[in-house]
C-alpha positions in Angstrom: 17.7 13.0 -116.3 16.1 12.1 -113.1 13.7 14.6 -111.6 15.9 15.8 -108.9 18.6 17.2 -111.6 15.4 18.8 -113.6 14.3 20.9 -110.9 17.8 21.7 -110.5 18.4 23.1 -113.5 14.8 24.3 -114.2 15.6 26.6 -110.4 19.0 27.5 -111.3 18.3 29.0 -115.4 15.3 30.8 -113.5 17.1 32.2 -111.5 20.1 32.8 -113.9 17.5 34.9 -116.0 16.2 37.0 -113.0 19.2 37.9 -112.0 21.0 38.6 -115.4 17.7 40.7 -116.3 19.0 42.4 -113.1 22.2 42.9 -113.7 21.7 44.3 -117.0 18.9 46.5 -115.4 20.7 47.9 -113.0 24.2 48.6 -115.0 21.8 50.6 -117.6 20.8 52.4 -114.7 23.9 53.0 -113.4 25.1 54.3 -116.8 22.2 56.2 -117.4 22.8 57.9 -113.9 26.6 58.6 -114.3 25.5 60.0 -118.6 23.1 62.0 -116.6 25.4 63.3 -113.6 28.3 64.2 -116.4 25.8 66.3 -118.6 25.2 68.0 -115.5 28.6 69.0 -114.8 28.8 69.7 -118.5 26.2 72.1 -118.1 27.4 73.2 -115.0 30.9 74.3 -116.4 29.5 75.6 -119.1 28.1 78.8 -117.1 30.7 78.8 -114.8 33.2 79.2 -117.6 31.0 82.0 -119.2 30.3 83.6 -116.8 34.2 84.5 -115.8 35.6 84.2 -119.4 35.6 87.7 -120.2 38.0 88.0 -116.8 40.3 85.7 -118.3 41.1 88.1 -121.1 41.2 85.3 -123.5 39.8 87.4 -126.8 43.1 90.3 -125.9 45.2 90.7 -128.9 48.3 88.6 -128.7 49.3 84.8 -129.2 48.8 81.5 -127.7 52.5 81.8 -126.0 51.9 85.3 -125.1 49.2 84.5 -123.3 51.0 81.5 -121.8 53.5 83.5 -120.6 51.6 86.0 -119.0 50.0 83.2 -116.5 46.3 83.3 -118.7 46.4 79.8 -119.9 48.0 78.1 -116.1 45.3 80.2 -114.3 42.5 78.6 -116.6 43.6 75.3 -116.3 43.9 75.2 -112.7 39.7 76.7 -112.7 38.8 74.2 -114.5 41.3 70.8 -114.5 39.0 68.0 -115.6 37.8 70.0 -118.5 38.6 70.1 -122.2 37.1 73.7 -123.7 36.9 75.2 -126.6 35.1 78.6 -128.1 34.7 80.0 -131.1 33.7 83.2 -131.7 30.9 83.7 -134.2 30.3 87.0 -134.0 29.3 87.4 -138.2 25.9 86.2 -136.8 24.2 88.2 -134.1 22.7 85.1 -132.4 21.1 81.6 -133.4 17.8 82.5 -135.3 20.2 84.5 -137.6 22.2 81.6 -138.2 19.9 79.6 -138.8 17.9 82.0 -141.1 21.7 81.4 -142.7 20.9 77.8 -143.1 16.8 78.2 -144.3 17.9 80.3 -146.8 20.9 78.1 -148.7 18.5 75.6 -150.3 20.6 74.3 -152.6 23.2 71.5 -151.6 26.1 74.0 -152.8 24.7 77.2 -151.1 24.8 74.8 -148.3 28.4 73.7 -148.1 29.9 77.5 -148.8 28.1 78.4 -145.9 29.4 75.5 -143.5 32.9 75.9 -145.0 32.8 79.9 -144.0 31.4 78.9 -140.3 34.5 76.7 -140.1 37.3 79.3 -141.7 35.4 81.6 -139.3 35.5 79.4 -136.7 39.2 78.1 -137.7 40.3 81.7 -136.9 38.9 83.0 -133.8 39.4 79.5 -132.3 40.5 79.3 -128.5 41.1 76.7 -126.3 41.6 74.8 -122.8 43.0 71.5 -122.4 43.1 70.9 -125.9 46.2 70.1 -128.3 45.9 73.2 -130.5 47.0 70.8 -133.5 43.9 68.6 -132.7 40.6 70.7 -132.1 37.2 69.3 -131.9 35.5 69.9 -134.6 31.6 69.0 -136.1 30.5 66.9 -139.3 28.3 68.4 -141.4 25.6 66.7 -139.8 26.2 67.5 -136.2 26.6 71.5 -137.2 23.7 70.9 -139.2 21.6 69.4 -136.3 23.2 72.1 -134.0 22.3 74.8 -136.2 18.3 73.4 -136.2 18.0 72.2 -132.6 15.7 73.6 -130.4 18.1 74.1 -127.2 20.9 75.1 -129.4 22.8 72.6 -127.9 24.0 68.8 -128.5 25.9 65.8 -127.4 28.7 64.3 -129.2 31.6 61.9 -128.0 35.3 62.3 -129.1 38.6 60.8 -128.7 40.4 63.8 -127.5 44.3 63.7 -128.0 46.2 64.3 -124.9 48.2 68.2 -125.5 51.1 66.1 -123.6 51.3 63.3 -124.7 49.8 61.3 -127.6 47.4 59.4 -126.0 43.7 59.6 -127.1 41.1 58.9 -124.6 37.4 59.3 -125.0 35.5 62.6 -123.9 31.8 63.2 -123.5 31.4 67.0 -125.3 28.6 69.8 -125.0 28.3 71.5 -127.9 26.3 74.4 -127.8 25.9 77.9 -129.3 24.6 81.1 -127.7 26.1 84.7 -126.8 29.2 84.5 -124.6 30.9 87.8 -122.8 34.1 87.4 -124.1 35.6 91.0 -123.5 34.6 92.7 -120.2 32.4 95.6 -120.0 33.8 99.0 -121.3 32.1 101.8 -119.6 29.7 99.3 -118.2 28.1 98.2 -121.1 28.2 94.4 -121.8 28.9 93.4 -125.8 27.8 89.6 -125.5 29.6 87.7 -128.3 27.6 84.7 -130.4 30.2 81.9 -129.6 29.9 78.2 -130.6 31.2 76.5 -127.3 32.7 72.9 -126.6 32.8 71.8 -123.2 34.1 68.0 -122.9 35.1 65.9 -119.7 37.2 62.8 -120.0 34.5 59.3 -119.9 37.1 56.6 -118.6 35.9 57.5 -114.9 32.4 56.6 -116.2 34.0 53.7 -117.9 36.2 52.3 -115.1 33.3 52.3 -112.5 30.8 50.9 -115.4 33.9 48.1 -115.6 34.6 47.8 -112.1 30.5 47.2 -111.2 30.2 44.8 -114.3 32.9 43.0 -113.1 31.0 42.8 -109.2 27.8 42.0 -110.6 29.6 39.2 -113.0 31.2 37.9 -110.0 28.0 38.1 -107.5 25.8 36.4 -110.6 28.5 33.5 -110.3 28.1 32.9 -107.5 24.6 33.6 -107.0 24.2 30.5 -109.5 26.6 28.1 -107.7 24.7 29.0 -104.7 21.4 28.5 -106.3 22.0 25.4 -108.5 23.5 23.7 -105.1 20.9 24.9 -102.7 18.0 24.2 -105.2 19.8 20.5 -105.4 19.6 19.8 -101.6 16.3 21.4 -101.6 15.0 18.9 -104.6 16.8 16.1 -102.7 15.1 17.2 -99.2 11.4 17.4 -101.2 11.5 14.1 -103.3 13.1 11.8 -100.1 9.3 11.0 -99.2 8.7 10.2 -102.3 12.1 7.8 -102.7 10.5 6.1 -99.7 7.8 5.2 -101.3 9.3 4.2 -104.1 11.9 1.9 -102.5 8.7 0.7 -100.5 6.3 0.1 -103.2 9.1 -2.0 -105.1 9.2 -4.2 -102.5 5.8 -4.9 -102.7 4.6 -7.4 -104.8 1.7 -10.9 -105.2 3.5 -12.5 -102.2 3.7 -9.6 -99.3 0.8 -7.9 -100.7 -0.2 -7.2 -96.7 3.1 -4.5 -96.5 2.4 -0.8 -97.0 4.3 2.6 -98.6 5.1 4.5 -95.4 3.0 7.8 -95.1 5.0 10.8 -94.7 3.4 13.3 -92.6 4.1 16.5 -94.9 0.7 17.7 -95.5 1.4 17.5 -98.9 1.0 16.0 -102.6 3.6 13.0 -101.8 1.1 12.4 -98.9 -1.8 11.9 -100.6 0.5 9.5 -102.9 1.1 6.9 -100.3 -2.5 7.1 -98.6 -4.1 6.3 -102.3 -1.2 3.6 -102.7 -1.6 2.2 -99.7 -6.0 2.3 -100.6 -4.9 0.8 -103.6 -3.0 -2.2 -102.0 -5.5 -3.0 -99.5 -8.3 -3.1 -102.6 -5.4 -5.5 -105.0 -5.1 -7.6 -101.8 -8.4 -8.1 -101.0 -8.9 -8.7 -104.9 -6.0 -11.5 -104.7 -7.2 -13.0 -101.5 -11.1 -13.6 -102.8 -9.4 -14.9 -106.2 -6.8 -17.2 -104.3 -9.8 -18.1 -101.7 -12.0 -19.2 -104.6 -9.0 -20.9 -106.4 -8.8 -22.9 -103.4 -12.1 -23.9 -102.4 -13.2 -24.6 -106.1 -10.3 -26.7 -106.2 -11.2 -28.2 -102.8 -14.7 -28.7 -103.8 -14.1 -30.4 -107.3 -11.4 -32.6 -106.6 -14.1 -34.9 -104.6 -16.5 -35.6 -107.4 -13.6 -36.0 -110.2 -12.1 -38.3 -107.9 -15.4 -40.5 -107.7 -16.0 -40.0 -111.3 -12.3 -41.8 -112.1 -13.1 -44.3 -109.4 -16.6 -45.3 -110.9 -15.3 -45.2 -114.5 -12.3 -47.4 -113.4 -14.7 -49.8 -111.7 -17.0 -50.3 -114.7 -14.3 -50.9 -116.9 -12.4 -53.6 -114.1 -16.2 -55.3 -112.9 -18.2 -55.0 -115.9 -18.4 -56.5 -119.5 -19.0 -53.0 -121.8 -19.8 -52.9 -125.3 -17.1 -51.6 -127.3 -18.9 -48.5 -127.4 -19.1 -48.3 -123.8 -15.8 -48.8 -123.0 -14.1 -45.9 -125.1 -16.5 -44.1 -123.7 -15.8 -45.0 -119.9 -12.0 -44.6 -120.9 -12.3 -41.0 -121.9 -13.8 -40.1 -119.1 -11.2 -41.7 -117.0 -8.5 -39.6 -118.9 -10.6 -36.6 -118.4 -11.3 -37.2 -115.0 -7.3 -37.7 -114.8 -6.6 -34.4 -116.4 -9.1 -32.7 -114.7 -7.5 -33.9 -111.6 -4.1 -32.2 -112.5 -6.0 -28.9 -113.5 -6.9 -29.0 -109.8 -3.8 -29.9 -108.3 -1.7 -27.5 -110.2 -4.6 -24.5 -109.4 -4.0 -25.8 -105.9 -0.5 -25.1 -105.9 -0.7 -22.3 -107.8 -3.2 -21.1 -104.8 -0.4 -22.3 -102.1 2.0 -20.1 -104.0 0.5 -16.9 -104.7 -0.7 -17.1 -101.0 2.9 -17.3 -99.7 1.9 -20.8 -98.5 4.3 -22.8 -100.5 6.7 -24.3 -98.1 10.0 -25.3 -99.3 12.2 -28.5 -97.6 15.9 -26.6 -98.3 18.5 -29.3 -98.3 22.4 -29.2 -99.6 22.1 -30.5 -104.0 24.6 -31.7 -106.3 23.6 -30.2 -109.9 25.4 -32.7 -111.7 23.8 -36.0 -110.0 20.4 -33.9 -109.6 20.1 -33.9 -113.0 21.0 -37.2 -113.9 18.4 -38.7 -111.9 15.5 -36.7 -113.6 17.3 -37.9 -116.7 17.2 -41.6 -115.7 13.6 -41.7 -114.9 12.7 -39.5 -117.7 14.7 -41.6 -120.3 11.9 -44.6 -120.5 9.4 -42.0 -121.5 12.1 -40.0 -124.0 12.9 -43.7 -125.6 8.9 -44.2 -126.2 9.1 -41.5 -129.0 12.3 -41.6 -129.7 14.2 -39.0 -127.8 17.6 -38.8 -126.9 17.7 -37.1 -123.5 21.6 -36.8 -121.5 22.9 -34.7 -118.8 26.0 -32.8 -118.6 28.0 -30.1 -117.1 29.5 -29.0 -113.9 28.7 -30.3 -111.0 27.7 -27.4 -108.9 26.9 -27.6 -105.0 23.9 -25.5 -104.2 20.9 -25.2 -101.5 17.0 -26.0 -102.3 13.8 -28.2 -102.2 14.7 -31.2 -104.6 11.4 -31.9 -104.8 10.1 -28.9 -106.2 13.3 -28.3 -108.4 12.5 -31.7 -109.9 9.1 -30.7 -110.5 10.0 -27.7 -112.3 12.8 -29.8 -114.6 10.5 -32.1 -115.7 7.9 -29.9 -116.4 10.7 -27.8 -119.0 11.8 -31.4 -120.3 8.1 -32.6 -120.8 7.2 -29.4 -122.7 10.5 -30.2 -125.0 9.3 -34.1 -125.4 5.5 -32.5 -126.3 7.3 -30.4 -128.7 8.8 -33.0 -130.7 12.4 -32.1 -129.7 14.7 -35.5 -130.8 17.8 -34.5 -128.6 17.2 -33.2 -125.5 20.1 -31.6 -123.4 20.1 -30.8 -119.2 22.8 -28.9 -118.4 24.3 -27.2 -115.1 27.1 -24.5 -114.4 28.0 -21.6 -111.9 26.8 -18.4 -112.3 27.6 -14.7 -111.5 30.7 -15.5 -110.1 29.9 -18.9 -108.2 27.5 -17.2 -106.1 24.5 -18.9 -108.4 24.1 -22.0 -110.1 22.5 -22.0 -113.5 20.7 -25.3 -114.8 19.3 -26.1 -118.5 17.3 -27.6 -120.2 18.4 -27.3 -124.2 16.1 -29.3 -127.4 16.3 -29.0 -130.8 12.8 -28.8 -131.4 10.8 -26.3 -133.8 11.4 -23.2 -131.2 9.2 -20.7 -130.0 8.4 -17.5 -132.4 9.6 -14.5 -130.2 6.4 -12.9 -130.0 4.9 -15.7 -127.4 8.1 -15.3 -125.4 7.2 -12.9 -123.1 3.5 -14.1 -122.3 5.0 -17.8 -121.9 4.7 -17.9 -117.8 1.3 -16.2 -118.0 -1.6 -18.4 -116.4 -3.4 -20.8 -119.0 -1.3 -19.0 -122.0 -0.6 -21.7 -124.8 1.3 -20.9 -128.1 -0.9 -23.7 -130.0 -4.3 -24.3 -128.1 -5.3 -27.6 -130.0 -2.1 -29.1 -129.8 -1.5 -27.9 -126.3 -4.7 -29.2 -125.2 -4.8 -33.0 -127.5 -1.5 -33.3 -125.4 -3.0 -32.7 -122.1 -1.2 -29.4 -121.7 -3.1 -26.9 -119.5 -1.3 -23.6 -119.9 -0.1 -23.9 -116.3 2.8 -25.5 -116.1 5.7 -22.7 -117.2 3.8 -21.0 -114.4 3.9 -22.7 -111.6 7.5 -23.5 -112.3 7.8 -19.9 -112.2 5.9 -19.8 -108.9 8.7 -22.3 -107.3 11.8 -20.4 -108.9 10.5 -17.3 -107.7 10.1 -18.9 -103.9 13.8 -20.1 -104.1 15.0 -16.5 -104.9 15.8 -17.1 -108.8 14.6 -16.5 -112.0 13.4 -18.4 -115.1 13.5 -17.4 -118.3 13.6 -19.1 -121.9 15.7 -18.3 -124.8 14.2 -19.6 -128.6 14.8 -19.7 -132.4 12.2 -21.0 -134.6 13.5 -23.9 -136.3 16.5 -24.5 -133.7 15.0 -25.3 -130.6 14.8 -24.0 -127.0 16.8 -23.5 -123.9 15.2 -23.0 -121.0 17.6 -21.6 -118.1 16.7 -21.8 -114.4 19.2 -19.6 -112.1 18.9 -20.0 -108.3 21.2 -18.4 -105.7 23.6 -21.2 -104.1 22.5 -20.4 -100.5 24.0 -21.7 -97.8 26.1 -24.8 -98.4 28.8 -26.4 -96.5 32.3 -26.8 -98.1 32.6 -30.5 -99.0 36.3 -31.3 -98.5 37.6 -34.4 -100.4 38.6 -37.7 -98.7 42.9 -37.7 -98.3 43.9 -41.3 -98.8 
């Protein structure tokens, strides 16, 4: 995952946390507000129903449908329209501390239930109520009279599906509970006889509910979209912040031993990516002034030594050609003509090297044949193949393609010289197109004892030899895979080598076929 996507995501499940911490924040405040605004209006139709009860005339002898039909129940339904109420009249008990006296003084778990089951046959009898269906009261557990009985305020809150008196429907009710002297029968003569009444008061929850819904479902929608917004803003943001930085990328790519002089562009952000290119750019001037003292030295060295090993061979030569040398003498004069010889190809192959990491190597492009190219390095490679007994051919397409013969030859018969030092007894130099004839690829295969894969890699580094004594009793300096490297590279290519101990080699060359006229054939 590139960086761009991890800032991304890292932005957008950030922000998905914050605002589903907020969400959840503020629909637990909202609940908690609308819980607290009900209990209010609990508590608020609580005293308004108490205090106006005893003018309803509830508690007067008669029946439900008495009642009903003297207007009682219509009038109280229209006072009080949202509400579910219910009283019962507990009278036995003068007030709370009594009752709960009651309750301190059954210690055992049987004394207990008697007197819970006579609250409820009491309460059962003197029962009245509002919005309720009389077959369906609300009604306590054991626990909840029990923790009515002992609380403090006297009061609790419970929740209850509440049946519908017209229908069968159920829906859920938040219910004050509470117990405390009620005027159930006006005054006679002036004087009040408050009644100790155990009082419901419920109100229907789905408004709570539905707005609870109907915000869950905004803020489900708003965090939605909050994150699409987020994840593509934080994106083009990411993409806005790292463009510098893919300019210098692309730039510093580019760079490389022959253009070391080019530089990352600077973006002037004031920033981290900033400071980036400016040490990038310190850093290429330093590894360019590095490679230019070490190509400079290269050079002159070469330059320098190439003038006494050149006198060295011509004295040696000259003793051996004017003089009469002992026997001694004269192995000795002849290895230090063939050093002087190698020595003088260590020079011209650090001089080209030089030319080449300098940018210096100049290449003489000219239309090539593949097939006949090869053939010729074959036929004046073939005398020294035959010497120890090689079989070297050339085969494959013939492919038309554009380069510097010259140089191309060199590289070929540096690959086939390195098969001939290997002991390779067939020797193959193949040609074909490549990537779909806009390259040509040329070979060279043996059947030599191969290359272990481990040396692979470090093949086309400078002086690198897989066997140092061999390498070096064969004249071998380490530099040749290189410099053909060095002259692939100029053309636009690539060389690599491919190996299996005890099977041989193939070494490939692949060069881009450039710009070559269409040769059309004769017509008789």
């Amino acid at each position: 995952m590139t960086l761009r996507w991890r800032l991304t995501l890292f932005y957008t499940v950030l922000l998905a946390a914050l605002l589903t911490a907020v969400a959840v924040a503020v629909l637990l405040i909202m609940r908690s507000s609308l819980m607290s605004d009900l209990d209010r209006d609990l508590q608020d139709t609580y005293r308004r129903f108490t205090d106006i009860v005893s003018q309803l005339a509830l508690n007067d002898p008669g029946t439900a449908q008495e009642r009903d039909q003297a207007g009682l129940l219509p009038r109280v339904r229209y006072l009080f329209p949202d509400d579910a109420i219910q009283i019962e009249d507990l009278s036995f008990f003068n007030d709370a501390q009594a009752l709960a006296m009651a309750l301190e003084s059954a210690r055992t778990p049987a004394e207990r239930e008697n007197l819970l089951r006579f609250l409820r046959t009491l309460s059962q009898s003197t029962r009245l109520s509002i919005g309720l269906d009389r077959q369906a009261p609300l009604q306590l557990s054991d626990a909840e009279l029990i923790r009515l009985i002992t609380s403090p305020a006297g009061q609790i809150i419970i929740r209850r599906d509440v049946k519908d008196p017209y229908s069968n429907r159920k829906t859920p009710y938040r219910v004050l509970v509470k117990l405390g002297p009620v005027q159930l029968t006006p005054p006679v003569l002036g004087v009040t006889r408050p009644s100790f009444a155990l009082t419901y008061v419920g109100r229907s929850l789905e408004p709570v509910m539905y707005t609870l819904s109907q915000l869950q479902q905004v803020i489900l929608l708003l965090l939605l979209l909050g994150l699409i917004a987020s994840g593509v803003g934080a994106y083009l943001l990411a993409g806005q912040a790292l463009r510098p930085l893919r300019q210098v990328q692309r730039a510093a790519e580019r760079i490389g031993g022959q253009n070391l002089g080019e530089r990352v562009p600077e973006p002037q952000t004031g920033d981290e990516v900033q400071a980036l290119a400016h040490a990038l750019n310190a850093m290429l001037s330093r590894l360019e002034a590095s490679f230019e003292a070490q190509r400079r030295f290269t050079s002159d060295a070469s330059h320098e030594l190439r003038t006494p090993v050149t006198a060295i061979s011509g004295h040696a030569s000259y003793l051996l050609r004017r003089t009469d040398p002992t026997e001694g003498q004269r192995e000795s004069l002849n290895i230090i003509r063939r050093e002087s010889e190698r020595l003088t190809n260590l020079i011209a192959s650090l001089l080209q090297l030089a030319r080449s990491d300098s940018g210096a190597l100049v290449l003489t492009r000219q239309p090539i044949l593949s097939g006949l190219f090869l053939a010729e390095i074959a036929r004046e490679l073939l005398p020294l193949a035959q010497v120890q007994g090689t079989e070297l051919v050339a085969q494959g397409q013939d492919v038309a393609f554009e380069g510097d013969p010259d140089r191309l030859k060199q590289v070929i018969i540096n690959l086939v010289g390195n098969a001939l030092k290997a002991g390779a007894r067939h020797v193959t130099l193949g040609s074909q197109p490549a990537e779909g004839g806009r390259e040509v690829r040329l070979w060279v295969q043996d059947d030599g004892p191969g290359i272990p894969s481990e040396h692979l890699a470090r093949l086309f580094d400078r002086f690198y030899r897989v066997e140092d004594s061999r390498s070096r009793d064969q004249g071998g300096a380490g530099l040749g895979l290189s410099i053909a490297k060095g002259i692939v590279d100029a053309h636009g290519g690539r060389i690599w080598l491919e190996s299996e101990v005890g099977r041989g080699t193939t070494a490939y060359v692949q060069l881009p076929v450039g710009n070559v006229p269409e040769l059309e054939e004769d017509v008789p």
